[in-house]
Every structure is written in C-alpha cells, then in structure tokens.
mmCIF file of the C-alpha atoms, coordinates in Angstrom:
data_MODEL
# 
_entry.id   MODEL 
# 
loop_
_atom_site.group_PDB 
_atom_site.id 
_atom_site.type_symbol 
_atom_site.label_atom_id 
_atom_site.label_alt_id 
_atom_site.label_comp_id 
_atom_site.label_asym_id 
_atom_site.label_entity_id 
_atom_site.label_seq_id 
_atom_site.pdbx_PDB_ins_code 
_atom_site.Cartn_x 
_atom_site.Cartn_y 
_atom_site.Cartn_z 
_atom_site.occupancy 
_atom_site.B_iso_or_equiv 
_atom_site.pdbx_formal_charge 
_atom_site.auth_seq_id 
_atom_site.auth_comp_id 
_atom_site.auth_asym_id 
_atom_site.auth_atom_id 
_atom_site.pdbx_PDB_model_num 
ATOM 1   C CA . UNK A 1 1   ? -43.684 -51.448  -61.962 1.00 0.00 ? 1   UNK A CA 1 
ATOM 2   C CA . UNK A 1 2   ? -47.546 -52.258  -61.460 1.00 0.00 ? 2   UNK A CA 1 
ATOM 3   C CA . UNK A 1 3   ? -46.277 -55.414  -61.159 1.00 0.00 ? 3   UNK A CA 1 
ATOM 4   C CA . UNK A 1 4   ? -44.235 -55.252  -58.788 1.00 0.00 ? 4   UNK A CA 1 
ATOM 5   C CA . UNK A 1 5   ? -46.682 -53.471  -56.450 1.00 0.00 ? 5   UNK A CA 1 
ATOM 6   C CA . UNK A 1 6   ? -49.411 -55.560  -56.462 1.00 0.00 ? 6   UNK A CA 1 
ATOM 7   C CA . UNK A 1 7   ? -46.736 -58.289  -55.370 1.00 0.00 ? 7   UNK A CA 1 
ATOM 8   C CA . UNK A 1 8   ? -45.625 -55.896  -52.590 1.00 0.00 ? 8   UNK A CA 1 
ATOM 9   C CA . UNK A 1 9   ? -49.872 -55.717  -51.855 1.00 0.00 ? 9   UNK A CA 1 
ATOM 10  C CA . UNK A 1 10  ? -50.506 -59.122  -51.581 1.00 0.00 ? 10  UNK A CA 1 
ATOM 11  C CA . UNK A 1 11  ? -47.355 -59.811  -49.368 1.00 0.00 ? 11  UNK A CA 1 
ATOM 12  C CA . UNK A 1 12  ? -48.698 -57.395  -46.949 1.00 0.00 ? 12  UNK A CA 1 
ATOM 13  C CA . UNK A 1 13  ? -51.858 -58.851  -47.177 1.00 0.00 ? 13  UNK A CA 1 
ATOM 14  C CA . UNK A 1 14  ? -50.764 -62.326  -46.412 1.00 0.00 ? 14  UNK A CA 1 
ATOM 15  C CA . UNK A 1 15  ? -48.773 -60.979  -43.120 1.00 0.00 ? 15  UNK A CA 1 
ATOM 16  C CA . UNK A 1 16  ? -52.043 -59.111  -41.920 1.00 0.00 ? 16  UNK A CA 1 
ATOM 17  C CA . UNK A 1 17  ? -53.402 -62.387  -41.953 1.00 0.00 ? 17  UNK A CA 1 
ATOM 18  C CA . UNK A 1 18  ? -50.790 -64.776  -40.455 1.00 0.00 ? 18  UNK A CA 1 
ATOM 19  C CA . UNK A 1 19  ? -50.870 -61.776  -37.631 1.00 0.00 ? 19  UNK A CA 1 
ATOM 20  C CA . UNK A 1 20  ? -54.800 -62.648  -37.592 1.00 0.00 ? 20  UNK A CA 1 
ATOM 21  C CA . UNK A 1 21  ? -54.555 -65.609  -37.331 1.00 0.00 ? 21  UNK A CA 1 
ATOM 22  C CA . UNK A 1 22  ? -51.510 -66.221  -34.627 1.00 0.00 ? 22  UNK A CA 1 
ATOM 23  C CA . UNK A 1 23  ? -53.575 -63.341  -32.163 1.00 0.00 ? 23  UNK A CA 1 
ATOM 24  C CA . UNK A 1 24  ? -56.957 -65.048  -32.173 1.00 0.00 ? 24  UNK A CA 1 
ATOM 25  C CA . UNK A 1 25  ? -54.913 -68.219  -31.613 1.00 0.00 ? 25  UNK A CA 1 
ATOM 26  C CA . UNK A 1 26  ? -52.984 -66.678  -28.620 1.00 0.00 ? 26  UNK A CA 1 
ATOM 27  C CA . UNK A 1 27  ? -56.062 -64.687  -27.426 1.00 0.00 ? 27  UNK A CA 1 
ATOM 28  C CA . UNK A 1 28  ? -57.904 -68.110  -27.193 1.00 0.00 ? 28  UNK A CA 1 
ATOM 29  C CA . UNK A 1 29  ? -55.418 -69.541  -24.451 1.00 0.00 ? 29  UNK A CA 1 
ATOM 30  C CA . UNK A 1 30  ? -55.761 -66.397  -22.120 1.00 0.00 ? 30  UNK A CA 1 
ATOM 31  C CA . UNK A 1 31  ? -58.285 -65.448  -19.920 1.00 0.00 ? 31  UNK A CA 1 
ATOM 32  C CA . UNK A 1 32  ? -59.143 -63.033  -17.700 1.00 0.00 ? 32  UNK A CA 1 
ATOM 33  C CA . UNK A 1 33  ? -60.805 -63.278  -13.773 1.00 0.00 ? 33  UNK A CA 1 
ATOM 34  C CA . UNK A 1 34  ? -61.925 -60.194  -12.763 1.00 0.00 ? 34  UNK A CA 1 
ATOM 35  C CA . UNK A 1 35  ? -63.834 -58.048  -9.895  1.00 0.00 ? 35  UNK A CA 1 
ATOM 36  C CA . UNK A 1 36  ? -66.071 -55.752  -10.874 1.00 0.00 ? 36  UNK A CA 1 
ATOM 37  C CA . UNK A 1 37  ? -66.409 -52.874  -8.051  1.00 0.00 ? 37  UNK A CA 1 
ATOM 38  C CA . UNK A 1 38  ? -69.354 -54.220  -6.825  1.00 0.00 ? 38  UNK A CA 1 
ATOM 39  C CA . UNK A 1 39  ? -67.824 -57.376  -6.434  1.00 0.00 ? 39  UNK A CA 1 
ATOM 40  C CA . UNK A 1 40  ? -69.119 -59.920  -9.452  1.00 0.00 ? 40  UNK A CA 1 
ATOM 41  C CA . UNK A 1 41  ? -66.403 -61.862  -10.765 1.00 0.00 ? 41  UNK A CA 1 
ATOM 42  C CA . UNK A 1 42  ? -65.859 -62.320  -14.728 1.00 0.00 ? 42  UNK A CA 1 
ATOM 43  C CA . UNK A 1 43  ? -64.883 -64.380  -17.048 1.00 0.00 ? 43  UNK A CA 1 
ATOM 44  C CA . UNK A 1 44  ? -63.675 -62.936  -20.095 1.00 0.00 ? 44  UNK A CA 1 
ATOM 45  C CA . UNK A 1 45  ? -60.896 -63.620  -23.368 1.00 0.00 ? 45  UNK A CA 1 
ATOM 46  C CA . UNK A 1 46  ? -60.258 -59.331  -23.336 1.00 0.00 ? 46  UNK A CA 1 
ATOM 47  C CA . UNK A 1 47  ? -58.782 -57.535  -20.388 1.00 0.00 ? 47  UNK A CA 1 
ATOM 48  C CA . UNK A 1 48  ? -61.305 -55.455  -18.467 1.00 0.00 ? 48  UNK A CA 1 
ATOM 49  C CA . UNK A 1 49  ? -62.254 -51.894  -19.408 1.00 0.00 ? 49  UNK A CA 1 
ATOM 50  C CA . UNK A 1 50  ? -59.919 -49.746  -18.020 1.00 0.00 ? 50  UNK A CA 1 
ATOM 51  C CA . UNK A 1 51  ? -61.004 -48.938  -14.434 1.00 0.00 ? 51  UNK A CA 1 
ATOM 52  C CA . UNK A 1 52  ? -64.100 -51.317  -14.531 1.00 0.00 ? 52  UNK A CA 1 
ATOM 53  C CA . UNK A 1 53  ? -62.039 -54.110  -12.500 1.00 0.00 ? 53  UNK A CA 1 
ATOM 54  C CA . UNK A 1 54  ? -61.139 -53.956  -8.935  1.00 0.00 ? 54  UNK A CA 1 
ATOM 55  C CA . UNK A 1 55  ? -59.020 -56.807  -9.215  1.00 0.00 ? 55  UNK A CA 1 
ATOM 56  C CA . UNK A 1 56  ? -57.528 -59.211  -12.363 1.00 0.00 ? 56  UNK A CA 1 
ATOM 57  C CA . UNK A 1 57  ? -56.007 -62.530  -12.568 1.00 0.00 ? 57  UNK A CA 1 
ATOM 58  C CA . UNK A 1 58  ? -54.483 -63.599  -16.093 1.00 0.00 ? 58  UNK A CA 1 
ATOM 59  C CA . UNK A 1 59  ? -54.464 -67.331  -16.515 1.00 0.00 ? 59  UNK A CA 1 
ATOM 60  C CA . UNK A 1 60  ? -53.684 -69.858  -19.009 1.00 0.00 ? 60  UNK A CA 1 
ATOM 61  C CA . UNK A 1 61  ? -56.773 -72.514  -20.271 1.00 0.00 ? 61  UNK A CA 1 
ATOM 62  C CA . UNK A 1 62  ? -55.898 -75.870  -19.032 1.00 0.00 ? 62  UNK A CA 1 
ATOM 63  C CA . UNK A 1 63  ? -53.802 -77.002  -21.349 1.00 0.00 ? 63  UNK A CA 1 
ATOM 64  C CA . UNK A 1 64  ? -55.271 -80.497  -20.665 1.00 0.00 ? 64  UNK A CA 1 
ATOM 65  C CA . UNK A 1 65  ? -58.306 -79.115  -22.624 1.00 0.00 ? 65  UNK A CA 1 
ATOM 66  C CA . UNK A 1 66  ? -61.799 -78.965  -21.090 1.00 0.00 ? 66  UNK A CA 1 
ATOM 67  C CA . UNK A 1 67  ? -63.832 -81.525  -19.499 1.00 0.00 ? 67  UNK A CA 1 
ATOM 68  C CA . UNK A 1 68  ? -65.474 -83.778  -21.502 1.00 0.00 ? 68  UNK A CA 1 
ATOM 69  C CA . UNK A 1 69  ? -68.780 -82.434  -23.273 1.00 0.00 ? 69  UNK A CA 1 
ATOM 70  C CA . UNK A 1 70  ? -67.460 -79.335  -22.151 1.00 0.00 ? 70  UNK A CA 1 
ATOM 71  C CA . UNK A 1 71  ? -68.338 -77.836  -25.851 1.00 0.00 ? 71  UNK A CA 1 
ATOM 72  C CA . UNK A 1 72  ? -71.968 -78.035  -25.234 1.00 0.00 ? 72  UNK A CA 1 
ATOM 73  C CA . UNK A 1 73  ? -71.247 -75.999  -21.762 1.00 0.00 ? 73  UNK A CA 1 
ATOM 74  C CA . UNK A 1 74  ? -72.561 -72.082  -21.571 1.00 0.00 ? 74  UNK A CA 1 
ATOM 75  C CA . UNK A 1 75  ? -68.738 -70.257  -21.339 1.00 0.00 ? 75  UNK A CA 1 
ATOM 76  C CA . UNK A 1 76  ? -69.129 -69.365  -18.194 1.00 0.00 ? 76  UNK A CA 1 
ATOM 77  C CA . UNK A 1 77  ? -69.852 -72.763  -17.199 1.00 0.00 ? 77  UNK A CA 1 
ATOM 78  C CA . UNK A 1 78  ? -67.197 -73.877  -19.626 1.00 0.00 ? 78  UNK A CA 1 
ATOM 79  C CA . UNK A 1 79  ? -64.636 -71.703  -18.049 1.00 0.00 ? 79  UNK A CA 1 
ATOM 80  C CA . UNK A 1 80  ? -65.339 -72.552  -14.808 1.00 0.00 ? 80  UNK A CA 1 
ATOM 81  C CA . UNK A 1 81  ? -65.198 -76.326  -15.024 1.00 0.00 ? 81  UNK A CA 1 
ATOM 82  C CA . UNK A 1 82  ? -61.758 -76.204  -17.015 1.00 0.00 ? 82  UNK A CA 1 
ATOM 83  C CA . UNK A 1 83  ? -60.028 -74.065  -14.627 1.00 0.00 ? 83  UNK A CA 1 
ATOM 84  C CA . UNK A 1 84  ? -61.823 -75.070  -11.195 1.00 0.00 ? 84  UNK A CA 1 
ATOM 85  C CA . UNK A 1 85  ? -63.256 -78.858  -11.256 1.00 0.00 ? 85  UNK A CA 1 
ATOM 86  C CA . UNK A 1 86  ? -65.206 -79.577  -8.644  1.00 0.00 ? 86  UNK A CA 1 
ATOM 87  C CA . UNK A 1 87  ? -65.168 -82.494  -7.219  1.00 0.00 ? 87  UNK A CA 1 
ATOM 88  C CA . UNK A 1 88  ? -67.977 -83.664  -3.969  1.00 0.00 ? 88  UNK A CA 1 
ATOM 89  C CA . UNK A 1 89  ? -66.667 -86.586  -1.719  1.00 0.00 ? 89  UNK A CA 1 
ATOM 90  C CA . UNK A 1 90  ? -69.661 -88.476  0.243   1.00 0.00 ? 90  UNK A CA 1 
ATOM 91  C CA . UNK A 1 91  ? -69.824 -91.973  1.994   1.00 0.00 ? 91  UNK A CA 1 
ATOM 92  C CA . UNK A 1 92  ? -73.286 -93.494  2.899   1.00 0.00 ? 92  UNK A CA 1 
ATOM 93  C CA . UNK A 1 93  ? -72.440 -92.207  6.541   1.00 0.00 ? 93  UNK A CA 1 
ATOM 94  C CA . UNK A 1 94  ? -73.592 -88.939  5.567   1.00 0.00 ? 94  UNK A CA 1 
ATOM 95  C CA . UNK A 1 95  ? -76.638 -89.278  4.012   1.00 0.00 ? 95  UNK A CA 1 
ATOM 96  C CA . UNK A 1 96  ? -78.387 -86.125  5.023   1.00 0.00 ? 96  UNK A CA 1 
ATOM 97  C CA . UNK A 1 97  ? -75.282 -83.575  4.284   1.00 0.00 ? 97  UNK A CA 1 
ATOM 98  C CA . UNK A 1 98  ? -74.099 -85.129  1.347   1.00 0.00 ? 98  UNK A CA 1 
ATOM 99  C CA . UNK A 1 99  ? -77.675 -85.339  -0.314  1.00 0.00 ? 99  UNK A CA 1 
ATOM 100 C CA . UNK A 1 100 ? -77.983 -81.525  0.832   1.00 0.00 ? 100 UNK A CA 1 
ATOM 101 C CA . UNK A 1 101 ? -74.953 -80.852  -0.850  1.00 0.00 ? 101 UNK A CA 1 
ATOM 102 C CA . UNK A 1 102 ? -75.366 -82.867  -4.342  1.00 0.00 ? 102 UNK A CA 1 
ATOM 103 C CA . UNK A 1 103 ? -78.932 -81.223  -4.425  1.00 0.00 ? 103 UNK A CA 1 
ATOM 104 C CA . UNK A 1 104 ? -77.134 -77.686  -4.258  1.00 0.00 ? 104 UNK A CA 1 
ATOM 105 C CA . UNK A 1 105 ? -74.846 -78.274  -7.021  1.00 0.00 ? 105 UNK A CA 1 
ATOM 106 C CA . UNK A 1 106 ? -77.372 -79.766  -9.320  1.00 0.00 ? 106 UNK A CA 1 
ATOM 107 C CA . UNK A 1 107 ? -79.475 -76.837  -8.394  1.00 0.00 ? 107 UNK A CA 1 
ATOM 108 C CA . UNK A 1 108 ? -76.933 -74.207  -9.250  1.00 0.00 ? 108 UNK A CA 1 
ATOM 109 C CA . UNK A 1 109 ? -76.541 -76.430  -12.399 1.00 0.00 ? 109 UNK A CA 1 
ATOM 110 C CA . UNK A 1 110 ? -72.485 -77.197  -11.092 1.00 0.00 ? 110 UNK A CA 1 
ATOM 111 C CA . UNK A 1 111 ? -71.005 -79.784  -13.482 1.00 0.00 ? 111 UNK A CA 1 
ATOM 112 C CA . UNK A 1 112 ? -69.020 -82.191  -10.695 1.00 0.00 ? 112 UNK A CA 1 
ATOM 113 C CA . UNK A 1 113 ? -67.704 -85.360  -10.314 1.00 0.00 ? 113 UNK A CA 1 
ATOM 114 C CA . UNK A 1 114 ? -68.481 -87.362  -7.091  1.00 0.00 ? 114 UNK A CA 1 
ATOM 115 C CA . UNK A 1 115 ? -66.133 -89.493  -5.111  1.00 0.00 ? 115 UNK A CA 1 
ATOM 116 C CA . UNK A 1 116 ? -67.546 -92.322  -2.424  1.00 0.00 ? 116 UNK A CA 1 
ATOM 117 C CA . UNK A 1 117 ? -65.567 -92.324  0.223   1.00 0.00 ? 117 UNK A CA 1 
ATOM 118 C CA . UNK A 1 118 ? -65.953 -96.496  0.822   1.00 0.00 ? 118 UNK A CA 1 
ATOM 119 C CA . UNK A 1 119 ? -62.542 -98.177  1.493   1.00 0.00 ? 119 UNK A CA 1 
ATOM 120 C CA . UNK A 1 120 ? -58.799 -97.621  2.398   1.00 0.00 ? 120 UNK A CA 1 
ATOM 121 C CA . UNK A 1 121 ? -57.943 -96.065  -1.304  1.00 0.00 ? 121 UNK A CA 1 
ATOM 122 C CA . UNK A 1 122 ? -60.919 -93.664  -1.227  1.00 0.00 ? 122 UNK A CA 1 
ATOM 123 C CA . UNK A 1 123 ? -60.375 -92.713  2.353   1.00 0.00 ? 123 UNK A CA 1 
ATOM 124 C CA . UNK A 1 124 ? -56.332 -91.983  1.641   1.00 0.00 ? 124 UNK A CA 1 
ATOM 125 C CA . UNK A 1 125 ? -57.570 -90.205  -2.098  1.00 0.00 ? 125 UNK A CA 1 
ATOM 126 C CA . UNK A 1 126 ? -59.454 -87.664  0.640   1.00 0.00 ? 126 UNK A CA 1 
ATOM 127 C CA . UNK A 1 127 ? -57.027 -87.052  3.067   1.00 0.00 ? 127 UNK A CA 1 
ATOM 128 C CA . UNK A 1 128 ? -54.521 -86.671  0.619   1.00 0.00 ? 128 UNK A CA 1 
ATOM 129 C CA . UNK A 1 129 ? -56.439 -84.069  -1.443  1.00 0.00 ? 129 UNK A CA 1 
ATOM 130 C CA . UNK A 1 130 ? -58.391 -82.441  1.523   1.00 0.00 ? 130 UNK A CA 1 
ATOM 131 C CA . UNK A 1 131 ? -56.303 -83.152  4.237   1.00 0.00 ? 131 UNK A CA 1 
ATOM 132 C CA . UNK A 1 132 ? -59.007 -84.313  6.250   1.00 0.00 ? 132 UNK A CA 1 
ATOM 133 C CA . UNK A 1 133 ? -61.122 -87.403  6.272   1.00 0.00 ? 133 UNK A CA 1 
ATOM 134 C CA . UNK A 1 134 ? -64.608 -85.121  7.113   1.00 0.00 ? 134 UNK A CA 1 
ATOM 135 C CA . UNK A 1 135 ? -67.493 -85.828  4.874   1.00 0.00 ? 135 UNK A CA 1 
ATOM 136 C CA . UNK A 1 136 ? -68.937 -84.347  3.007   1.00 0.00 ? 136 UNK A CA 1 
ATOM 137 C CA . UNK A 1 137 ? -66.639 -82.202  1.505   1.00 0.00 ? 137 UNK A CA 1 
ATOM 138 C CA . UNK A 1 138 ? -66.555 -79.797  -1.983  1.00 0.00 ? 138 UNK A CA 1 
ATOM 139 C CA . UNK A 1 139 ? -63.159 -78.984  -3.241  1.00 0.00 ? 139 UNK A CA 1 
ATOM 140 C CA . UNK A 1 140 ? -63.601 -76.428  -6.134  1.00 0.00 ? 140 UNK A CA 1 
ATOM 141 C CA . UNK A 1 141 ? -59.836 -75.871  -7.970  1.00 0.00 ? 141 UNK A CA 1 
ATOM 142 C CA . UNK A 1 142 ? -57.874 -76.918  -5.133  1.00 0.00 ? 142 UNK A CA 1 
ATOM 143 C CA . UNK A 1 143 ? -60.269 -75.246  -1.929  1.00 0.00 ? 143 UNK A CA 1 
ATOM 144 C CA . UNK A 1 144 ? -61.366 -77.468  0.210   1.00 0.00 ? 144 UNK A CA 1 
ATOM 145 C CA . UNK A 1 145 ? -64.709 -77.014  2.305   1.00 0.00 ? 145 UNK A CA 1 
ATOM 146 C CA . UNK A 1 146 ? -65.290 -79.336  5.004   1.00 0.00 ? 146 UNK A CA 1 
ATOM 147 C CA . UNK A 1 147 ? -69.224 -80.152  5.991   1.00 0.00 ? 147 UNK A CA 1 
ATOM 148 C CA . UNK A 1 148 ? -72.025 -79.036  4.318   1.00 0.00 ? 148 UNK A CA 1 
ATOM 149 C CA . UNK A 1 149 ? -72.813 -75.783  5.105   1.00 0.00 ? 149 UNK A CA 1 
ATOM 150 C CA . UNK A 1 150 ? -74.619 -73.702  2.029   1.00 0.00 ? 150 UNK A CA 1 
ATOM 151 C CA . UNK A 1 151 ? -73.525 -70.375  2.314   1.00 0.00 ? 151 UNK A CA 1 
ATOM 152 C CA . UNK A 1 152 ? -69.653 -71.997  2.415   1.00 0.00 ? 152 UNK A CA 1 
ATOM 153 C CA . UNK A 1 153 ? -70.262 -73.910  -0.327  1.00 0.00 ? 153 UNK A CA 1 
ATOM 154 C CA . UNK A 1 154 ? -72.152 -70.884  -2.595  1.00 0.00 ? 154 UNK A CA 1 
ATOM 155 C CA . UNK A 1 155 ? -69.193 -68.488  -1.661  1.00 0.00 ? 155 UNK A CA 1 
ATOM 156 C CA . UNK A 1 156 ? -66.533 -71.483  -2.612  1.00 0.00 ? 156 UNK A CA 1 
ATOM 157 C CA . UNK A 1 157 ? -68.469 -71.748  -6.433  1.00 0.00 ? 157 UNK A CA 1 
ATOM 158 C CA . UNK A 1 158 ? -69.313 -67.208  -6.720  1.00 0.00 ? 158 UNK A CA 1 
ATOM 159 C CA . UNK A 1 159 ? -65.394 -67.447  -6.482  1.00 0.00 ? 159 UNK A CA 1 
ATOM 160 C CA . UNK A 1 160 ? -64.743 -70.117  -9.200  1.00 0.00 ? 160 UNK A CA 1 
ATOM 161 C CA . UNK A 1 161 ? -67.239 -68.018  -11.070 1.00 0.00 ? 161 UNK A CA 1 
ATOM 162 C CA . UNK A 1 162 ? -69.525 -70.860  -11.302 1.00 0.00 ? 162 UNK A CA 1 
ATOM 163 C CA . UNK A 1 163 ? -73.452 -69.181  -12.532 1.00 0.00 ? 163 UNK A CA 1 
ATOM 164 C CA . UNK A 1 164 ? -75.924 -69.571  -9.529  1.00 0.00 ? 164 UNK A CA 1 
ATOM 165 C CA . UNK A 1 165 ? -78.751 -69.951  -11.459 1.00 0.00 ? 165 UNK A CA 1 
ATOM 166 C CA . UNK A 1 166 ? -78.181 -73.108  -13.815 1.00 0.00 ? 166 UNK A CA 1 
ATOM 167 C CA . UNK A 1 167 ? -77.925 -73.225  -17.377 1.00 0.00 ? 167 UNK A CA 1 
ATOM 168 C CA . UNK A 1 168 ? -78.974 -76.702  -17.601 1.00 0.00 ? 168 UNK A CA 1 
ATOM 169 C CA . UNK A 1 169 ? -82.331 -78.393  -17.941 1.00 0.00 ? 169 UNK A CA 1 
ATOM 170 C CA . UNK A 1 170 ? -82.402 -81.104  -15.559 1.00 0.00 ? 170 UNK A CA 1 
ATOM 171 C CA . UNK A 1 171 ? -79.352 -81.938  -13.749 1.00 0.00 ? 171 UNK A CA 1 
ATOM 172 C CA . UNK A 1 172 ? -76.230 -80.554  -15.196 1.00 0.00 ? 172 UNK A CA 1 
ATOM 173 C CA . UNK A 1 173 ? -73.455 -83.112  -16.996 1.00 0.00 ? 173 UNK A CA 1 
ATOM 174 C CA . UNK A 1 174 ? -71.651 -85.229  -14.504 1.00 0.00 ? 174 UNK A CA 1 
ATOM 175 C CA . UNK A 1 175 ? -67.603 -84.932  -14.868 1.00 0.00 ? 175 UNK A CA 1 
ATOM 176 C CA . UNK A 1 176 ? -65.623 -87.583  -15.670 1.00 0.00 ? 176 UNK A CA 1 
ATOM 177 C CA . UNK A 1 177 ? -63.919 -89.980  -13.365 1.00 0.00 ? 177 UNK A CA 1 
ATOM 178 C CA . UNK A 1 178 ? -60.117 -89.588  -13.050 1.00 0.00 ? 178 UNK A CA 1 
ATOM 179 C CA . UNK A 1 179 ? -58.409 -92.749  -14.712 1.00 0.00 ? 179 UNK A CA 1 
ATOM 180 C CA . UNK A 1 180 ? -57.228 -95.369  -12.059 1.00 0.00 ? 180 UNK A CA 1 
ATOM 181 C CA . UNK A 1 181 ? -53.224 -95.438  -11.901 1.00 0.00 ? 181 UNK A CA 1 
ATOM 182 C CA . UNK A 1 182 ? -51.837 -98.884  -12.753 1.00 0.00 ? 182 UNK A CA 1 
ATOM 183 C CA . UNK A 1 183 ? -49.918 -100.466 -9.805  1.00 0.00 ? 183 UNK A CA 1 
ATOM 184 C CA . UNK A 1 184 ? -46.505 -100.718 -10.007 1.00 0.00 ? 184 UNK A CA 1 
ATOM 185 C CA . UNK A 1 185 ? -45.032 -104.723 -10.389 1.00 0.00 ? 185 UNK A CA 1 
ATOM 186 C CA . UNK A 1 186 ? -44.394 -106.533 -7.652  1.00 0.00 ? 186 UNK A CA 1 
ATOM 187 C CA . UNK A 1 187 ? -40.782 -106.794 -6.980  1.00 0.00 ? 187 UNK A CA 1 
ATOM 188 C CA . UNK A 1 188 ? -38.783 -110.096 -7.643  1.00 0.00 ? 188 UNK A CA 1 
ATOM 189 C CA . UNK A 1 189 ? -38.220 -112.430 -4.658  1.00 0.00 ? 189 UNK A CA 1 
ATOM 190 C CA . UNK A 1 190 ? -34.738 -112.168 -3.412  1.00 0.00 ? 190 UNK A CA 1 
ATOM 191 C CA . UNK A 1 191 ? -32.346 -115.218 -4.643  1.00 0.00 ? 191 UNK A CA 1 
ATOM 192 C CA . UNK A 1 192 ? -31.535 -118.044 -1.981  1.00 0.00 ? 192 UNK A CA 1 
ATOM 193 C CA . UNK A 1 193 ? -28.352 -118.789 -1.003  1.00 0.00 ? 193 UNK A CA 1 
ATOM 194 C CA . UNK A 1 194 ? -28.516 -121.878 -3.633  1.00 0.00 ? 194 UNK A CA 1 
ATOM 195 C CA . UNK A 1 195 ? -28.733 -119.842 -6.629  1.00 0.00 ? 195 UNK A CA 1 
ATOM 196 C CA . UNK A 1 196 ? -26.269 -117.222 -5.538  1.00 0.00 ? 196 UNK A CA 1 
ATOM 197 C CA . UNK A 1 197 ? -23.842 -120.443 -6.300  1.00 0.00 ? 197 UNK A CA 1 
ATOM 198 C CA . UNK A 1 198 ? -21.966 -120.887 -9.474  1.00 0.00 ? 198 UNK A CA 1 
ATOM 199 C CA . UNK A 1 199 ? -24.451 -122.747 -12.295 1.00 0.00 ? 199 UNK A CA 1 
ATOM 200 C CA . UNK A 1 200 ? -23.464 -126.490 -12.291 1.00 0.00 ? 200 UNK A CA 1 
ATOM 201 C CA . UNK A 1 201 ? -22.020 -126.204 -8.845  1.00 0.00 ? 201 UNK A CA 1 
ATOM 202 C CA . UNK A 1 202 ? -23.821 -127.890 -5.784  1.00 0.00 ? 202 UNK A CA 1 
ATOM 203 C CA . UNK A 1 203 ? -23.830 -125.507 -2.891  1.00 0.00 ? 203 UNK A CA 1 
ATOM 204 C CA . UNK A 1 204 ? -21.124 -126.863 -0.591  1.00 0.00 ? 204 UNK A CA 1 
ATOM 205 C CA . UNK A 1 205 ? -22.015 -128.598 2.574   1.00 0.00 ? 205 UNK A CA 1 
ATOM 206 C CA . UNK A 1 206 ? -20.941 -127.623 6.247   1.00 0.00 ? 206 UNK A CA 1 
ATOM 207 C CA . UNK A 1 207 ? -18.809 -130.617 7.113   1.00 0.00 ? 207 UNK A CA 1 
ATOM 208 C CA . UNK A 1 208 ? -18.906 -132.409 10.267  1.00 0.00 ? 208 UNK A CA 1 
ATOM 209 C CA . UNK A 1 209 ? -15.860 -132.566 12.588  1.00 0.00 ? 209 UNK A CA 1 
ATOM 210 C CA . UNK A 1 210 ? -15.076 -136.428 13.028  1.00 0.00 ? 210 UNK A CA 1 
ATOM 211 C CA . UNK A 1 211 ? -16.064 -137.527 16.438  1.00 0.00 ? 211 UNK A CA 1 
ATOM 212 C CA . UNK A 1 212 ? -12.311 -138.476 18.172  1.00 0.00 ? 212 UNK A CA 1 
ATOM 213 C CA . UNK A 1 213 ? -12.380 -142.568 18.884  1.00 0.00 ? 213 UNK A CA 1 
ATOM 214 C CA . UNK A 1 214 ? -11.276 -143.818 22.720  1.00 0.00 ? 214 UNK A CA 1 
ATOM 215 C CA . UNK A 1 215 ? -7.561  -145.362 22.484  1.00 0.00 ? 215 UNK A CA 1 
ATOM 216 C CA . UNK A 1 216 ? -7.853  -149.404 22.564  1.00 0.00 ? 216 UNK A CA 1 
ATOM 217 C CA . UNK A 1 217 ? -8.221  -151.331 25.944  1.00 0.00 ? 217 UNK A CA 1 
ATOM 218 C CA . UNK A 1 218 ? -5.556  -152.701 27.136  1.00 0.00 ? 218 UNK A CA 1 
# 
C-alpha cells in the first residue's frame, strides 16, 4: 500500500514538471507590446497587470531566431531587433542626411544594418522595400521614413520600443547583411531548325525548279 503511493507521488511529481517545463518553453515564444497610460511602450514575456496597459499586442519571437550576437543584447534591445530590424539606406549623394541619421542611431545605441544605395540592384532593393527611391531612408519592421528628419525617425524607433538612451559602449553591433539570392540559370538556346531533324538525317534542301530550255531552231 505505501508502495503503491509513493509510486502514485512520484508520477505526479514527474507531470508537475513536464507541465514546468512545456510553460516556460511556450512562455518563451510569446511576448507582449504594451502602452502604459502614459504612453511608454513595453516589452515583456507576462501579460500586463490588469488595467496597467492602455493597449496590448501578443506576438510570436521570430521564429528565424534573433540577430546575430543578439545574446549579448540588453532584452529590450534584444526584443526590439528580433521583431523590428532596422535597416538605414544611404548613397554618397546624401552625405549630410545620411551621416545625421547613422549618428542618431549609433547615439540611441540602435543595432542596424546599412544598405548603399550604388547601382541598379540597390536602387530596385529600395524601391521595392520603401517604395520610393528617396535617400536617406530608416525602415524599422516594415515602416518606412523617407528623409532624415529626427523627431520622425525617434518616434519610428519609441514605437519599435527601441531604448533612447543606448546600452552600448561605443557604437552599438552592426546587423548582419541579408545573404545575396543566387541567380537563376540562364535558359538553354532554342534548337535550330537542323537539329529539330531526325539524328542521321541531313536536313532536306529546297529544290530548284529546272529552268524550261527554248525548243530547237529550225
């Protein structure tokens, strides 16, 4: 009998765990965006106190994982970068509001990838993701803001949740580079009309009408 109900014990034991174990796993792929009522956004695993939250988004992580070296990131940093990349496209065109613009991001300590707008892919790459071809331009997540102008850009990275004083001493990590897409083959060069023919077979020849001869002289 005392047997018997330590087995029973330890089986309920083991299923506490498991439980454990599978909700700190599941609780690890949620999290939470939410506004406070005066406005600060958050970043947290747990819902919001009840009431505390004017407004909440429940997301998924990436599951693409975070950014490289993203491990060494503060969370909030961390969070941000995984669920809003941000990405700065220049060109040396610019050089006085795209230098502006790098300088606020490594000021606010904004892990971001930067883009040179330089030849036909790069220019299409912006248009495409943008839909414009202005420069500079941030795109946090998928926003887009066109020209450097720094309270549009701080309001673009308050709502990605991005810290705006940085965590980082020096410049913060640069992201990495999407990998280049490898260009499709070339197709194969249609077949002439000589090896549509039958293998073994000369392509037949147009023949020539004979040329009528003038009756004899008589």
């Amino acid at each position: 009998m005392r047997e018997t109900s330590m087995r029973a014990r330890l089986a309920i034991m083991v299923a506490l765990g498991v439980a454990a174990i599978a909700s700190t796993q599941t609780g690890a792929q949620q999290m939470y965006r939410w506004v406070d009522k005066d406005g600060k956004v958050h970043y947290t695993q747990n819902p919001p106190p009840r009431d505390a939250a004017k407004s909440v988004q429940q997301r998924r992580l990436n599951p693409g994982g975070p950014a490289e070296g993203a491990e060494q990131m503060p969370f909030a940093v961390r969070q941000a970068v995984t669920n809003f990349p941000v990405t700065l496209f220049t060109s040396t065109d610019c050089p006085r509001g795209c230098t502006e613009a790098r300088e606020l991001l490594n000021k606010r300590g904004v892990p971001f990838r930067e883009m040179s707008v330089s030849d036909e892919a790069s220019f299409d790459t912006l248009k495409k993701m943008t839909g414009d071809t202005k420069v500079p331009t941030l795109l946090v997540g998928q926003s887009a803001t066109k020209g450097f102008e720094e309270g549009a850009f701080n309001s673009a990275l308050d709502s990605a949740g991005y810290p705006r004083t940085s965590a980082f001493t020096g410049k913060p990590p640069a992201l990495p580079s999407p990998k280049p897409q490898a260009k499709p083959a070339a197709p194969a060069p249609a077949p002439t009309p000589v090896e549509q023919g039958t293998a073994g077979t000369p392509p037949a020849q147009a023949s020539t009408p004979e040329t009528p001869q003038s009756p004899p002289a008589r």
